[in-house]
C-alpha positions as CSV (number, residue, x, y, z in Angstrom):
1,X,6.3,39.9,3.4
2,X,3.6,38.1,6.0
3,X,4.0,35.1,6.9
4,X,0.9,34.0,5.1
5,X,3.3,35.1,1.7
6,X,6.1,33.1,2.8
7,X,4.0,30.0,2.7
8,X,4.5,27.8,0.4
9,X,3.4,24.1,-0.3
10,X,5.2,21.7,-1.4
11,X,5.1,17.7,-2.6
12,X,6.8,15.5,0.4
13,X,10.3,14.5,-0.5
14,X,9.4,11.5,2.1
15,X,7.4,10.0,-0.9
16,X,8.5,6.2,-1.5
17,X,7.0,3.2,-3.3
18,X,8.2,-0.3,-2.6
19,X,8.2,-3.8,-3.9
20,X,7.8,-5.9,-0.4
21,X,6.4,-9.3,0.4
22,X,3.7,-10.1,3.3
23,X,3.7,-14.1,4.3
24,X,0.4,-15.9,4.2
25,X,-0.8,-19.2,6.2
26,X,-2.8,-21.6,3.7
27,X,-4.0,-24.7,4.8
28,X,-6.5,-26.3,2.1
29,X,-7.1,-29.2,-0.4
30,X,-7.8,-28.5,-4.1
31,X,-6.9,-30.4,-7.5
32,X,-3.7,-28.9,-9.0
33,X,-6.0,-27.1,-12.0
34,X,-7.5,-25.4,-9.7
35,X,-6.5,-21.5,-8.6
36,X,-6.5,-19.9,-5.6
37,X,-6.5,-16.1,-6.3
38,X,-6.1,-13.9,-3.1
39,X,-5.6,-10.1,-3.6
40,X,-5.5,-7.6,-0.6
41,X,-5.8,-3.8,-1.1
42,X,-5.2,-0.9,2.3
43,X,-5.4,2.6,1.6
44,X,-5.0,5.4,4.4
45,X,-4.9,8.6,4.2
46,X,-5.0,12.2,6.2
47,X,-6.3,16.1,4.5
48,X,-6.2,19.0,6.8
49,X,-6.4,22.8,6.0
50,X,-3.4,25.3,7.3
51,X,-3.3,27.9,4.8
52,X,-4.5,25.3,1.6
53,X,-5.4,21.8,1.8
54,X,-2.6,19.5,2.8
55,X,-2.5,15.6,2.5
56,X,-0.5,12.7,2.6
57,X,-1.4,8.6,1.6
58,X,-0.3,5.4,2.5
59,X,-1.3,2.2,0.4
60,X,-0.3,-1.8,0.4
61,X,-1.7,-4.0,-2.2
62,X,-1.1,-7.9,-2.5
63,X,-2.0,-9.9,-5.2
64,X,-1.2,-13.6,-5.6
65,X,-2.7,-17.0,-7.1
66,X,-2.1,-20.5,-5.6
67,X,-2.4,-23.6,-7.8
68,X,-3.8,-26.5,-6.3
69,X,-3.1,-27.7,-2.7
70,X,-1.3,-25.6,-0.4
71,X,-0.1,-25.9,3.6
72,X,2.0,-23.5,5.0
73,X,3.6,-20.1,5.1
74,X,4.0,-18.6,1.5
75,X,4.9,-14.9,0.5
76,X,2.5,-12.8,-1.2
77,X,4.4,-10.4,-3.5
78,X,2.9,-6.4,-3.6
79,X,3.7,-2.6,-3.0
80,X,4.1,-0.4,0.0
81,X,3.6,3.6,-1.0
82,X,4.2,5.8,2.0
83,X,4.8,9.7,2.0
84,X,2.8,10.3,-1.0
85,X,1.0,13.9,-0.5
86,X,1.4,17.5,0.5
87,X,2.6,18.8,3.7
């Protein structure tokens, strides 16, 4: 057998997908009926060619909503996915 034969790809076993939480500084004024909605989306990602395409991803998104006044440091609740792809 080559080594071209012997080549084989495979999905990463590094893959992982998180529930994590990112802190936020708000300082505003606003009636309580009032909503804040903040939402944050990332996205990297990496292709090369050595015999095939190979890949991986990494991707954080945040989404939150804030009624009425806020000052401070509050959490934003979202995902992390590293290791996602084909090495």
């Amino acid at each position: 057998m080559t080594e071209i034969e012997e080549f084989t790809i495979k999905k990463s076993n590094a893959y992982s997908k998180s529930q994590i939480e990112v802190p936020i500084y708000l300082s505003y004024e606003a009636d309580y009926d009032n909503t804040l909605s903040i939402s944050c989306y990332l996205r990297g990602s990496n292709e090369w060619h050595v015999l095939g395409w190979q890949w991986d991803l990494y991707e954080e998104m945040f989404e939150n909503d804030f009624k009425g006044s806020k000052n401070g440091t509050y959490l934003m609740e979202g995902f992390l996915t590293a290791g996602d792809g084909i090495y």
